[in-house]
N, C-alpha and C positions, 0 to 999 in steps of 0.2 A: 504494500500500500504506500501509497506515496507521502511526504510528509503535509502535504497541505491535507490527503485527508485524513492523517493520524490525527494531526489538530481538530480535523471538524469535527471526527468521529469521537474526539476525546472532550469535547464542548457539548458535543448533543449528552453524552452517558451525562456529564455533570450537570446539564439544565435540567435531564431526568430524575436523577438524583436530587435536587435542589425542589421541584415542584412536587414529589412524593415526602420527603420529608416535610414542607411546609405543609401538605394536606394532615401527616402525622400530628405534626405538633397544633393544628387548628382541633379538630378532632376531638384529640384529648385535653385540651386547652383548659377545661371545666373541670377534670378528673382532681377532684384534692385529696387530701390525706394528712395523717399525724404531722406535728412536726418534730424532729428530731429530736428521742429525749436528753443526748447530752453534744456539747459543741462539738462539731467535725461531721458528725452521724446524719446519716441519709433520711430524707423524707420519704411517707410513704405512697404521695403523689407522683405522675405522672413525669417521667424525665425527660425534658425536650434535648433537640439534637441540635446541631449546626453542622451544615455539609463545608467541607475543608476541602479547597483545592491545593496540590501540589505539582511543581511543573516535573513533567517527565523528561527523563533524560530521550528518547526518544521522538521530543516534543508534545504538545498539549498539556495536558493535566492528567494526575491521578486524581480522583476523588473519593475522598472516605466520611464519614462518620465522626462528629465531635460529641460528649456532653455535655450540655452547654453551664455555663459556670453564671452565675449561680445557678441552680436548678432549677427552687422555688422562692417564691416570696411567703410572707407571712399573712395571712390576711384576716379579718376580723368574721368571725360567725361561731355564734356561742351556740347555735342551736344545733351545730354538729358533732354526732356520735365521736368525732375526731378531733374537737377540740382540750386544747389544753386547759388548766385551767382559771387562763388570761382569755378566755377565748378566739384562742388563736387558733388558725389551721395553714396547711401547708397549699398553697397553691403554684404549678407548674409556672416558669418565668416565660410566659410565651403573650406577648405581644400580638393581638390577633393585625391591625394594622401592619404591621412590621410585616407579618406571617404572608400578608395579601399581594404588599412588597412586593417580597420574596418570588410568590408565583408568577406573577408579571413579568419582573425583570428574567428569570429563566425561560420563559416563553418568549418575551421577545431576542435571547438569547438563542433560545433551539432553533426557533427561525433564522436566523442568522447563520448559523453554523449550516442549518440543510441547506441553505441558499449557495453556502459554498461547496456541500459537497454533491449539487445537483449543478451549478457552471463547471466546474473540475470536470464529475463526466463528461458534460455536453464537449466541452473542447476534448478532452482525449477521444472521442467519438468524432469529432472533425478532423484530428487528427490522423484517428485510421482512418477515416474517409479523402483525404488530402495524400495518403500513401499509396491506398488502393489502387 
């Protein structure tokens, strides 16, 4: 494959990855849970992700999987089975605005990348047709 479409083809996997994790983290956006009973210790809500790109030595990007730091925030509802007793509960740190972001700019993203790896064809296709 050639390096223009290592690149495209490494742009479209990560706007795929990028619009399926934001659907994740919308989703469960609501999911709460305890919070932590001693500092450092894990909530028992929902953990949002962040997709991480890395450049690949053979061009484009790797893209994996982040936890996103902080997790959760604290947020006030006494009427929950999972509050503490400040009435506090765990809620996942997800941003639904941010989240909507997110899906956008990777869709106008994927597009982009297909747009290159559908001219790339078309001229190697003119190409054999120019040698033929």
């Amino acid at each position: 494959m050639s390096g223009i479409l290592t690149i495209a083809v490494s742009g479209l996997n990560n706007a795929s990855l990028r619009i399926a994790n934001a659907t994740s983290n919308i989703v469960n956006a609501s999911s709460t849970g305890a919070l932590p009973t001693s500092p450092g210790g894990e909530a028992t809500s929902f953990q949002p992700q962040d997709v991480v790109a890395t450049p690949s030595v053979v061009g484009g990007v790797t893209s994996s999987l982040q936890p996103r730091q902080p997790a959760y925030v604290a947020v006030p509802d006494p009427s929950s089975p999972n509050a503490n007793s400040a009435g506090l509960i765990a809620a996942p740190n997800v941003s639904l605005d941010n989240e909507v972001i997110n899906v956008q700019e990777a869709s106008v993203a994927y597009r982009a990348n297909l747009a290159v790896v559908n001219v790339t064809d078309e001229m190697q296709q003119k190409l054999l047709d120019a040698i033929a």
